[in-house]
N, C-alpha and C positions, 0 to 999 in steps of 0.2 A: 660520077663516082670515081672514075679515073684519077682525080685530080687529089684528091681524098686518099686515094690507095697508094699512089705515089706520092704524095706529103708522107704518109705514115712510115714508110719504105725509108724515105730520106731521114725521117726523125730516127728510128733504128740503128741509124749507120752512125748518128752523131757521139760524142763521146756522153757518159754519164745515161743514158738512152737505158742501159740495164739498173736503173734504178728508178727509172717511169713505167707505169701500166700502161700503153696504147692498144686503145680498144680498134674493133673495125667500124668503117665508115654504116650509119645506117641513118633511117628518114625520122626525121623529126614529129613531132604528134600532127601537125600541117605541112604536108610534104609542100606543098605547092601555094603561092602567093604572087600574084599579078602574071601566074601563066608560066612561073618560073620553078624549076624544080629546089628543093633545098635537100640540104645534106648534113650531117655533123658527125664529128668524132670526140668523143673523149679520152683526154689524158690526165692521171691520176698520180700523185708522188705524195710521199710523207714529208716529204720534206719541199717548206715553199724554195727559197734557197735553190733546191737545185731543181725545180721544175721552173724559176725564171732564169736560169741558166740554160736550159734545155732550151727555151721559149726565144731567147736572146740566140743561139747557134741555128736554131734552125728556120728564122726568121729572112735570111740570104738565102738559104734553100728553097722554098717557101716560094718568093718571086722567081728566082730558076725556075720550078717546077711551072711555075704559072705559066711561064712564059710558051711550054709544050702544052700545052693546054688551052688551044686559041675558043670554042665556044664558051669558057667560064665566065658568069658575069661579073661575079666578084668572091673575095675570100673574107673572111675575119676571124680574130682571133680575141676568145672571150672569155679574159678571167674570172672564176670564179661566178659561173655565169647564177641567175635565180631560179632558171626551170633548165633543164634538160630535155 
């Protein structure tokens, strides 16, 4: 959840950030899959525009953050995903 909380921290700082909803990190309806924990966050904007904007700056943040983050096995970023 670290990794999660500090993404969301970085998305914050980025510019246009006060015209996104970031929600906090919480578990998915299957936390767990092949032993591995998951995680997600949601982010909400009226406007697509500036949430691929938002999506585009904090994208180099993103890998930064990873990189303090040595047990994560992996991250993704999913537009407009079908379930939540």
């Amino acid at each position: 959840m670290g990794f999660l909380r500090a993404a969301a921290l970085a998305a914050t700082q980025l510019s246009g950030a006060n015209e996104v909803m970031i929600y906090p990190p919480v578990p998915p309806t299957v936390q767990k899959v092949a032993g591995i924990e998951r995680l997600q966050m949601l982010i909400e904007c009226p406007s697509r525009m500036r949430l691929q904007r938002l999506l585009a700056d904090w994208l180099p943040r993103l890998h930064a953050v990873r990189g303090e983050h040595k047990g994560l096995a992996r991250w993704a970023i999913d537009v407009d995903p079908l379930a939540i």
